[in-house]
C-alpha positions, 0 to 999 in steps of 0.5 A: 500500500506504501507503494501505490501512495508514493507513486501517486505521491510524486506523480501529484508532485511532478504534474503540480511543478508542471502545472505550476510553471505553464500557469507562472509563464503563462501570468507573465506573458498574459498578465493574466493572474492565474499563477497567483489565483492558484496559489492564492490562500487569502480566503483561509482563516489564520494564513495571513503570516504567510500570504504572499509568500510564494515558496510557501504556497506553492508547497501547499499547492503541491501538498494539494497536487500530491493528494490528486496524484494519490487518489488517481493511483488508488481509484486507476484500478477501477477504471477501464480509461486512465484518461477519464479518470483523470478528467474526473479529477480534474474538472473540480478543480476547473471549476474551482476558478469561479468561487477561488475568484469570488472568494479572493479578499484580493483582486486577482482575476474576476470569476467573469474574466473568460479568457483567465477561465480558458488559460486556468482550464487550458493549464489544468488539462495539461496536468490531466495530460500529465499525470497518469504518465 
């Protein structure tokens, strides 16, 4: 059972630095804040010492990628397409872009803002693509 967990573990892990640096390159280039939506934690109570720090929050933000890599490696046996599987567990966190923008005490992206919501889901189906390799 440590196995399996371990495998998800990094699989999480090497599809979240991907996720992290399409999402940072594409801010840079666009100005569109999805990088800084992704890593945003000002909605959490008790965070503010760390708001803004970004090495921070990118762990927490790989922490989170870890535990989808996990429940892709447990659940993979019970699907006959990896591919579906993935998706699953992804499109919550495409649509999470719409209350993380909402709830956001800080101006990042507006839930309204289509094209951020296109480069957000764009970044996230790449990890889809990812991680199962």
């Amino acid at each position: 059972m440590v196995k399996p967990i371990l495998k998800g573990m990094l699989a999480g892990l090497g599809s979240g630095i991907l996720l992290a640096i399409i999402m940072k390159y594409v801010e840079l280039y666009t100005e569109k804040k999805i990088y800084s939506l992704l890593l945003n934690i000002d909605f959490i109570p008790l965070t503010e010492r760390i708001q803004g720090n970004e090495p921070i929050e990118l762990v927490l933000h790989l922490l989170v990628s870890s535990g989808f890599g996990v429940f892709f490696v447990l659940l993979k046996p019970k699907f006959a397409n990896k591919r579906v599987l993935t998706f699953l567990l992804i499109l919550p966190a495409i649509l999470l872009y719409f209350p993380l923008s909402y709830i956001s005490r800080s101006e990042i992206t507006s839930a309204a803002d289509l094209f951020s919501f296109l480069l957000w889901s764009a970044a996230h189906v790449v990890y889809a693509l990812i991680l199962p390799l």
